[in-house]
N, C-alpha and C positions, 0 to 999 in steps of 0.2 A: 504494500500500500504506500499509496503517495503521498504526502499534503504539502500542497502550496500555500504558501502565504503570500500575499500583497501586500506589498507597502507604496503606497501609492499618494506623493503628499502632492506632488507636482498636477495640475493639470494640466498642462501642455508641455510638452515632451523636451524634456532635458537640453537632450543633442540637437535637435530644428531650433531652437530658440537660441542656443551659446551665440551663435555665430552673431544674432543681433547686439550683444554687449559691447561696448565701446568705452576702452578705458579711457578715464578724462572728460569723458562726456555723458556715461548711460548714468540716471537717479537712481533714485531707491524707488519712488514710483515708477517709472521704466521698467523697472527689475519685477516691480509687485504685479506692473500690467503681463509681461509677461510668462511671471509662473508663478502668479499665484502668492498668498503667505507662505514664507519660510516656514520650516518645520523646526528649526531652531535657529534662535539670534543670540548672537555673543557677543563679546566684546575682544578686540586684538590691539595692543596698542594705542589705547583710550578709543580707537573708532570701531562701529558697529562692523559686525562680519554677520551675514547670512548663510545658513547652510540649508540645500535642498538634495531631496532623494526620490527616486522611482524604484527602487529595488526590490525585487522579486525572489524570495528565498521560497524556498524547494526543500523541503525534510524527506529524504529517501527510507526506505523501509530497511536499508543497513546500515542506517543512522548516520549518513553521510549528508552535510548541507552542501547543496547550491547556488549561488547567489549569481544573479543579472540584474543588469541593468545599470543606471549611474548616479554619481553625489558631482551636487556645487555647491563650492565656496567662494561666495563674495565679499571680498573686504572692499569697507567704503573711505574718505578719507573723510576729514573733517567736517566740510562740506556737505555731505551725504551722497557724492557722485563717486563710480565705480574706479576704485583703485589700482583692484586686481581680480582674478578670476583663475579656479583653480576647479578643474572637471576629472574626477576619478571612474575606470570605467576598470568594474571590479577582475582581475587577473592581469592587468597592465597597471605600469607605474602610474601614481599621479601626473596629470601634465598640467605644466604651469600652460595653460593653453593662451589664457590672455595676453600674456607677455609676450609670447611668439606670434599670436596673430595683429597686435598692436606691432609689434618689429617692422612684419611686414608690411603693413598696412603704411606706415609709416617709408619704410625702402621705395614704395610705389608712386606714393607722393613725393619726394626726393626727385626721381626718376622722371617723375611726370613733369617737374620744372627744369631738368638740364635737358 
């Protein structure tokens, strides 16, 4: 026998939505319109950090779990606009994903004025 569990805090899907977050620029309203209230808010560095999950754990009948699907962590700065952004997709490292897609995003515009 199988049982599933849901954990399902996100309405709208983790992974389609990251790409919208824009360090320097997305809010905490931004963030709320698109997924929803956080399942947990913290503090990192006197600024708020949101963390959200979709994850789907799976209790197999020889007692072994399974876990899919993904976690986000949003640090904000003082301000309340997005600092950083950090997407865990469970059996892979965490990726500092906003950092790298900010890099680029950043490289392109560079490029786009020489």
């Amino acid at each position: 026998m199988v049982v599933r569990l849901f954990i399902k805090f996100v309405v709208n899907s983790i992974c389609s939505n990251v790409r919208k977050i824009k360090i320097g620029t997305t809010t905490q309203k931004e963030i709320i319109d698109l997924f929803g209230q956080p399942l947990r808010i913290g503090i990192s560095n006197g600024n708020e950090v949101y963390f959200y999950s979709n994850e789907i754990i799976t209790f197999n009948h020889d007692k072994t779990v399974k876990r899919d699907g993904n976690s986000l962590l949003i640090e904000f700065d003082e301000k309340n606009i997005v600092k950083n952004y950090y997407l865990n997709i469970p059996g892979k490292e965490t990726i500092l994903f906003g950092y790298l897609i900010h890099k680029i995003e950043m490289q392109n515009k560079i490029n786009q004025v020489q």
